[in-house]
C-alpha positions in Angstrom: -3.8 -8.2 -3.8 -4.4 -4.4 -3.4 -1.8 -2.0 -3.7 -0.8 -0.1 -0.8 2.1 3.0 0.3 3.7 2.7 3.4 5.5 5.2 4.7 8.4 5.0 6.8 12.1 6.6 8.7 15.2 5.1 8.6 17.5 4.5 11.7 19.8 7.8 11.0 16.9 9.6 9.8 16.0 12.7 12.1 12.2 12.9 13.5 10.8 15.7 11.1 12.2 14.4 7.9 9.8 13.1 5.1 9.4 9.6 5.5 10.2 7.4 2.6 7.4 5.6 0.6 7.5 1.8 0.1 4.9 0.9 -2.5 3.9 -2.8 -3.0 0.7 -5.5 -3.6 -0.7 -6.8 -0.5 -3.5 -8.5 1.1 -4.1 -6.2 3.7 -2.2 -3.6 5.7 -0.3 -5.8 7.9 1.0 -7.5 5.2 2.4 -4.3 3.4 4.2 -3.5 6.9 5.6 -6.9 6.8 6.6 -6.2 3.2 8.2 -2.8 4.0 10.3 -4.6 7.3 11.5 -7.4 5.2 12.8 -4.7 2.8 14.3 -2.5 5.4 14.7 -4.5 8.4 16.0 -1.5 10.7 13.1 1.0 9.2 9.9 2.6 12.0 6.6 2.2 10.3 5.0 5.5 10.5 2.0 5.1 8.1 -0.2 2.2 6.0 -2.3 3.5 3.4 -4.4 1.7 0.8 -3.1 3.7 -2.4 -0.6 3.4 -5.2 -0.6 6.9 -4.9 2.4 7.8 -2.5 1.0 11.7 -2.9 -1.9 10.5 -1.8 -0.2 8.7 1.7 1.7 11.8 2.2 -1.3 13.9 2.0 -3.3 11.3 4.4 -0.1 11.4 7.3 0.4 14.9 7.2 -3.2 15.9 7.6 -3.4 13.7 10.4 -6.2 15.6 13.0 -6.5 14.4 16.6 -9.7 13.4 17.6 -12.2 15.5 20.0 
């Protein structure tokens, strides 16, 4: 198990707040989403990263450059 941040809005949550971070152990991405949505059934997975660093997963979504 590696330990993974994923970040993530609630329903009443407007689209430019921060996103909570869900930390947890997983196998792989997927199964940290799965993690988060079984916490917080109603919650929009915005971001996976493979971290226990939720700075870190902040850092990596909100330098997020579109490709050329």
């Amino acid at each position: 198990m590696n330990p993974f941040v994923v970040l993530y809005r609630e329903p009443h949550m407007a689209l430019l707040d921060v996103p909570f971070a869900f930390t947890c152990s997983a196998d792989d991405s997927d199964h940290a989403e799965e993690q988060c949505m079984d916490a917080y059934p109603d919650c929009e997975i915005l971001w996976v990263v493979d971290t226990d660093d939720p700075y870190k997963a902040y850092d990596d979504y909100w330098n997020i450059l579109p490709e050329n």
